[in-house]
GUSEDO-971311 format. One line per 10 residues: number of its first residue (from 1); their letters; for each residue x, y, z of C-alpha. Coordinates in Angstrom, 1 decimal. Example, Ala and Ser with C-alpha at 12.3 -4.5 7.8 and 13.67 -1.06 7.14 Angstrom:
2
1> as> 12.3 -4.5 7.8  13.7 -1.1 7.1 $
***
This chain:
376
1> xxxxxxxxxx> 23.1 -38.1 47.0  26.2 -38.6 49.8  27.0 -35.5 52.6  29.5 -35.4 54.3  29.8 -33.4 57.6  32.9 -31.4 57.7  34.5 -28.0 58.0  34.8 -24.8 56.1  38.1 -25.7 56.1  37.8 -29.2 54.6 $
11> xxxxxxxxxx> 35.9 -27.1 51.9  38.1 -24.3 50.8  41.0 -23.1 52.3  40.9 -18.8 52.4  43.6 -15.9 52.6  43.8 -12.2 53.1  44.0 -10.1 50.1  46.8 -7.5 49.7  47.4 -4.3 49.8  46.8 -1.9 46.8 $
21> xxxxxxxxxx> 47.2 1.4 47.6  45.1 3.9 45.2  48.3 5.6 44.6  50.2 2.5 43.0  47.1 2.0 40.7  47.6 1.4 37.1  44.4 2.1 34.7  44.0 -1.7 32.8  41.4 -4.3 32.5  41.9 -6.2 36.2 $
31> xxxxxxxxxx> 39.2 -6.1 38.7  40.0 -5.0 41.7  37.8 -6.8 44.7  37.1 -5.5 47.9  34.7 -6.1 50.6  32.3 -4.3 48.9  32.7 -6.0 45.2  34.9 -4.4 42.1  36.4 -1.2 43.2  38.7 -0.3 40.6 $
41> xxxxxxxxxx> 40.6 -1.4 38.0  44.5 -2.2 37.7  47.1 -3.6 34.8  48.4 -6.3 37.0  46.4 -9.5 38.4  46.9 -10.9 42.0  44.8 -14.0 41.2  43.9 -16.4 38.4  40.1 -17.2 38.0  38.0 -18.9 39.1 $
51> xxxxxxxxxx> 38.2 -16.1 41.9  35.3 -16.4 45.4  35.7 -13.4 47.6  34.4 -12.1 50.8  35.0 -9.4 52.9  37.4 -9.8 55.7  35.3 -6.6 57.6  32.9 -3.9 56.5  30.1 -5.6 54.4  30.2 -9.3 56.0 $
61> xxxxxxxxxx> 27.6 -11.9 54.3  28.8 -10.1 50.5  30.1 -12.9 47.9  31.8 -12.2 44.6  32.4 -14.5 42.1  35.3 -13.3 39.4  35.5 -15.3 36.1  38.5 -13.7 35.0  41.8 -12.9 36.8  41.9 -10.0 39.6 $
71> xxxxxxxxxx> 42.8 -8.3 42.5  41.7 -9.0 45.7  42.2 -6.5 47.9  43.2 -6.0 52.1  39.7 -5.5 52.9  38.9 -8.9 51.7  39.1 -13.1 52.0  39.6 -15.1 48.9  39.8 -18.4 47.9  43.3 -20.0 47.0 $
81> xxxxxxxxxx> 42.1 -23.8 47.3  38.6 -25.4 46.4  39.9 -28.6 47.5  38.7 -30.7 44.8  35.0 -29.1 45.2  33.0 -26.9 42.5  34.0 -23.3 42.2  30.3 -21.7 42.3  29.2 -24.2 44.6  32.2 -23.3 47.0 $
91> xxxxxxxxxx> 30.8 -19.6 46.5  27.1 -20.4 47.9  28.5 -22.5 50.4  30.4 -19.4 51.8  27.3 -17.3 51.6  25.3 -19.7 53.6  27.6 -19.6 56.0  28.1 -16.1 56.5  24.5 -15.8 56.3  24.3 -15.0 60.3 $
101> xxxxxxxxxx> 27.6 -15.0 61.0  28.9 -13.1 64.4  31.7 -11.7 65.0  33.4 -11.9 68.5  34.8 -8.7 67.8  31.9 -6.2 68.6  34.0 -2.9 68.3  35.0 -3.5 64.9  32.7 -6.3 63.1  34.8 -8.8 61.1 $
111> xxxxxxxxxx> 35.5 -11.8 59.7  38.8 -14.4 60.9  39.5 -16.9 58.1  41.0 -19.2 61.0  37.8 -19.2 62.6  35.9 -19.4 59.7  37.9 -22.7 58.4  36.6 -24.3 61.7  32.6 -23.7 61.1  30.9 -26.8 61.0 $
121> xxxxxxxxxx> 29.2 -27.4 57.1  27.6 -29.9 55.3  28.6 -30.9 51.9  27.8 -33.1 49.2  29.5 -35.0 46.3  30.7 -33.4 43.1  27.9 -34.1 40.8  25.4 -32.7 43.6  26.8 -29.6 44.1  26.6 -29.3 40.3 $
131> xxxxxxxxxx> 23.2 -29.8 40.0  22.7 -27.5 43.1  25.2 -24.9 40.7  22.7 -25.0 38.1  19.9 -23.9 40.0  21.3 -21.0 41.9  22.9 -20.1 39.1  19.6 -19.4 36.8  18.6 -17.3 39.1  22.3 -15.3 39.1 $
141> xxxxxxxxxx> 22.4 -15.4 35.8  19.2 -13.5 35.1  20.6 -10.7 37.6  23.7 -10.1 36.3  22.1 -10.1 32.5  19.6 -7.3 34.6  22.9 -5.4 35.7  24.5 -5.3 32.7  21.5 -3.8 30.9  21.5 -1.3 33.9 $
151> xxxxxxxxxx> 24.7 -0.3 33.1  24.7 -0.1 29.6  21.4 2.4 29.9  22.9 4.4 33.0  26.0 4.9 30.3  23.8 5.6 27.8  22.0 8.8 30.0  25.4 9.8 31.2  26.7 10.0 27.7  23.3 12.4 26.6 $
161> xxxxxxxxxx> 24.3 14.9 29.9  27.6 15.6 28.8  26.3 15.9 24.8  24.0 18.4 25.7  25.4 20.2 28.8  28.7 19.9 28.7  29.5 20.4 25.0  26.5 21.8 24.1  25.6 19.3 20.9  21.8 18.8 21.4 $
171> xxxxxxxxxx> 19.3 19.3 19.1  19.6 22.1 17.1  22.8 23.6 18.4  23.9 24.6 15.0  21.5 27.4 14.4  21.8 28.6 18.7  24.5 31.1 19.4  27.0 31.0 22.7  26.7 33.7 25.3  28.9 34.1 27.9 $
181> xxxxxxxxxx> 29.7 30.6 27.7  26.1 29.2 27.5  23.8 28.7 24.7  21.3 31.8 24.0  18.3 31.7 26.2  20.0 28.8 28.6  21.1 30.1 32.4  24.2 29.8 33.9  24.2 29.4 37.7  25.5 28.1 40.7 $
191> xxxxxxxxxx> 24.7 24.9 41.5  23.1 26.0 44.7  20.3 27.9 42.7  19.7 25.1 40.4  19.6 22.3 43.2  18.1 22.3 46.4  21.1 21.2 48.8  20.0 19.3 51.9  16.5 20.3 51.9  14.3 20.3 54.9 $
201> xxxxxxxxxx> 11.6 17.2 54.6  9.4 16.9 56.7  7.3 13.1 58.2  3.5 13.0 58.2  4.2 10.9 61.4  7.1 10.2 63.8  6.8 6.4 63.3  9.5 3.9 62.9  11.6 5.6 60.1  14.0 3.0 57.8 $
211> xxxxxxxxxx> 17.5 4.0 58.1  19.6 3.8 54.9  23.6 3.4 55.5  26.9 4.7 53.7  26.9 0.6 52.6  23.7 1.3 50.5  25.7 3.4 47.9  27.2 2.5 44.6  30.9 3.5 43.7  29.6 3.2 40.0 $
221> xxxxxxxxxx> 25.8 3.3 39.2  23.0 5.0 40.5  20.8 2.4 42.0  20.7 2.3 45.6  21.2 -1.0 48.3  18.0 -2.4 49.6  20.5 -3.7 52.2  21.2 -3.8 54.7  19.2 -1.2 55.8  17.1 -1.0 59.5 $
231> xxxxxxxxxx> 14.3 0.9 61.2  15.0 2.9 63.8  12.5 5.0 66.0  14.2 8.2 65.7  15.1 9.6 62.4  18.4 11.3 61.6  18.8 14.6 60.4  19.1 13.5 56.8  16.0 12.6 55.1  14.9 11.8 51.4 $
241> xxxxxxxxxx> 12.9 10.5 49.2  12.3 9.6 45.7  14.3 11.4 43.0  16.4 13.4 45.2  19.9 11.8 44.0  22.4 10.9 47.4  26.2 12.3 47.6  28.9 10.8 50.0  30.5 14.0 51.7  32.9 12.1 53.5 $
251> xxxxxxxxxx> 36.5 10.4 52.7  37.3 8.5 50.9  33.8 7.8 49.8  33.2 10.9 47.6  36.4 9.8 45.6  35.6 6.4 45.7  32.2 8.2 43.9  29.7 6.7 46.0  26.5 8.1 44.8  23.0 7.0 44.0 $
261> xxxxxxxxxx> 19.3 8.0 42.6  16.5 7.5 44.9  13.9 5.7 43.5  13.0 2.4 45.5  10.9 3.7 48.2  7.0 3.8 48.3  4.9 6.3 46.5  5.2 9.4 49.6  7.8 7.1 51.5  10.5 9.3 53.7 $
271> xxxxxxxxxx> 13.4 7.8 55.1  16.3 8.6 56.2  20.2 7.9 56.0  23.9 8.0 57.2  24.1 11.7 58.2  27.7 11.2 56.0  24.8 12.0 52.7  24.5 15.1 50.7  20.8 15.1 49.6  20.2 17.1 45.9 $
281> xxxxxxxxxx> 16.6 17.6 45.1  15.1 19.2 41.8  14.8 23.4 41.7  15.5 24.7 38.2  16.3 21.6 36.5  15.1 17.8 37.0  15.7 14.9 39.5  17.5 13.1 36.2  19.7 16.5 35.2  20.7 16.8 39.1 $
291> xxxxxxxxxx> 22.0 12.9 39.3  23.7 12.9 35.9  25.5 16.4 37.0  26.6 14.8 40.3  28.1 11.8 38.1  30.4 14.3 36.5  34.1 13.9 37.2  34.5 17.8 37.7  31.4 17.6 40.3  33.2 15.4 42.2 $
301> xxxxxxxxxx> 36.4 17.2 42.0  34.8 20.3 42.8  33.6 18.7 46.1  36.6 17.4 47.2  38.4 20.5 46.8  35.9 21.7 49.7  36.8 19.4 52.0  38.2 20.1 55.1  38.8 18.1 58.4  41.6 16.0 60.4 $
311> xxxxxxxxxx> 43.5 13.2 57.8  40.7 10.7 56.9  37.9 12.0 58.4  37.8 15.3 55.5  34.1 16.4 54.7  32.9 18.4 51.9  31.5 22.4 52.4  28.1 22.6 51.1  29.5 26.3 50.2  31.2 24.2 47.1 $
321> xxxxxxxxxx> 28.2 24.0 45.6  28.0 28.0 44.8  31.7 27.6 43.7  30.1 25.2 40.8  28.1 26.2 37.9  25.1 24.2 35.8  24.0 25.1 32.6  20.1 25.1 32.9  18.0 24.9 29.1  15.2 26.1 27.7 $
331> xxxxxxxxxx> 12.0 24.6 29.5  11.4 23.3 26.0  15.0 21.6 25.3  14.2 20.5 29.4  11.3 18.6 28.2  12.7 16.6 25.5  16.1 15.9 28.1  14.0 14.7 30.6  11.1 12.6 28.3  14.1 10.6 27.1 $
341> xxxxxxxxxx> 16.5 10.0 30.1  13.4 9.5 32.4  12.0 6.0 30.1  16.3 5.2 30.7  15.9 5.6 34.6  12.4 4.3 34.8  13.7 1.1 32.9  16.5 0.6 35.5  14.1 1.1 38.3  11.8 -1.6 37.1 $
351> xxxxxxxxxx> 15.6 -3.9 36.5  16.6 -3.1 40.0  12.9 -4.8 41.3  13.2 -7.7 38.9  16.6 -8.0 40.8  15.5 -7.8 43.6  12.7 -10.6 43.5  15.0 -12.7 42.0  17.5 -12.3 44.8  14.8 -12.9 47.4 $
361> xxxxxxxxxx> 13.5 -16.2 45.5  17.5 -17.4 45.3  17.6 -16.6 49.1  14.8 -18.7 49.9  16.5 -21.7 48.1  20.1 -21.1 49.2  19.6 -22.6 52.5  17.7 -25.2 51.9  19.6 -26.4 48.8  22.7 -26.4 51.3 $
371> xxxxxx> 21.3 -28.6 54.0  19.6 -31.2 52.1  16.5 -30.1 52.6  15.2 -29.8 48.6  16.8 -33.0 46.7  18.4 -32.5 43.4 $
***
């Protein structure tokens, strides 16, 4: 197998991605791809596949590979020459390097695509870095299988919520009457009733505490970042732990929809997060009810409605949350809802740990693979 030592640069060559502004978005089928992964969707491609991205500042290390024509946007790097080199391999090549990448820019952490070009790399011949492709990839491949079925069942929980809660269809609606706009013998009440909002938790200890940032939330599903995350002596004012569901408060990361479901931490585990989180935790209805509600488009909207603050910097009331009503069942109708969403979530917790192993064991190869190290 021949290396050859070289430069990022002598690699791929990278560019800034452009400007989209949420305003000028069209609904369609195009991926839009920001620091932080797919962000959107527009009708109008800024790229032809195959598309490797990175984040220019804001999540540095992150790759994304696109199969299918998209958008990068501002907040990211893409690729616009592989230089006669494999795609994918091009793609782990990048992640490798940004691995422990630092930025000379303290104050605002970042990446410089004329610096980057000039990082000294290693690189072998075609046919290596497609046998090097195949074995990351296995591993990739088996993840993103694990985050489609993820999706599919978070869709699929979603989709019962608004059945039953929303238009009132669950089982054995035909024969239930509707009273002041709620099915007889269901409850009608403000959100902050149903929902404990921001609850006080208290530590058994005042240990090291792992600190969970705004970075750890999803824009679209519920499960929550294992990184980066950090332990810090002191604990922040927001604490959780498992099943209490996570809200962004701030702009634009509310609208963006940045919410998640706690459920990765140890059995008793308390941590704590960006004091930019909402924390919901059950009352009258469930830990599952509490996330799907939050998913809700009019949830959200209701939220932002609250905010107030200087441009960009907006925060949501927790007062909203009396200004928005849940419909809470029967404890009986409760049962069955919960029984059947809570095998959904406990399936994409035990898919979020297969992930995560498999990440870890593609980690442990990644630099190795890259240097030589394992022969192939």
């Amino acid at each position: 197998m021949s290396w050859r030592d070289c430069t990022l640069g002598d690699v791929i060559k990278l560019q800034r991605g452009h400007d989209l502004p949420e305003r000028l978005r069209v609904d369609g089928d195009v991926p839009i791809i920001s620091s932080a992964g797919i962000t959107g969707r527009h009708n109008v491609s800024k790229a032809d596949p195959p598309g490797v991205v990175t984040g220019r500042y804001g999540t540095i290390g992150e790759v994304f590979f696109s199969e299918e024509p998209y958008w990068p946007l501002n907040t990211a790097l893409y690729v616009v020459d592989f230089k006669g080199n494999d795609p994918k391999f091009a793609a782990y090549l990048l992640k490798n390097t940004l691995k422990n990448y630092k930025s000379e820019k303290a104050a605002v952490p970042g990446v410089d695509r004329n610096v980057l070009h000039l990082i000294r790399v290693r690189a072998p011949n075609l046919p290596a870095q497609e046998r090097i492709v195949s074995i990351l990839s296995a591993y990739d491949d088996l993840i993103e299988n694990n985050r489609r079925r993820i999706g599919l069942l978070e869709e699929a929980a979603r989709m019962l919520y608004r059945e039953w809660f929303v238009h009132f269809r669950f089982p054995g609606h035909e024969h239930v009457e509707i009273t002041d706009g709620v099915p007889e013998g269901w409850e009608r009440l403000p959100a902050s009733e149903a929902f404990e909002v921001n609850p006080k938790t208290p530590r058994d200890d005042d240990g090291v505490i792992r600190y969970f940032p705004m970075a750890t939330l999803s824009e679209t599903g519920m499960v929550i970042g294992r990184g980066p995350t950090e332990e810090r002596a002191k604990s922040t004012s927001v604490r959780f732990r498992n099943g209490d569901t996570l809200l962004a408060r701030i702009t634009p990361c509310l609208e963006n929809g940045k919410t998640g479901y706690v459920q990765l931490l140890e059995d008793g585990e308390v941590v704590c997060g960006s004091t930019e989180f909402i924390v919901l935790r059950q009352r009258r209805v469930s830990s599952y009810y509490i996330y799907l509600a939050a998913r809700q488009h009019d949830f959200r909207e209701n939220a932002i409605r609250s905010m107030i603050g200087s441009s960009g910097r907006q925060r949501v009331q927790p007062s909203c949350f009396e200004r928005y009503f849940v419909a809470v069942p029967t404890a009986f109708l409760a049962d069955i809802f919960d029984e059947t969403v809570g095998e959904m979530f406990d399936q994409i917790g035990n898919l979020d740990q297969q992930n995560q192993k498999l990440a870890e064991a593609r980690d442990l190869l990644l630099p190795r693979l890259m240097n030589g190290e394992i022969a192939v």
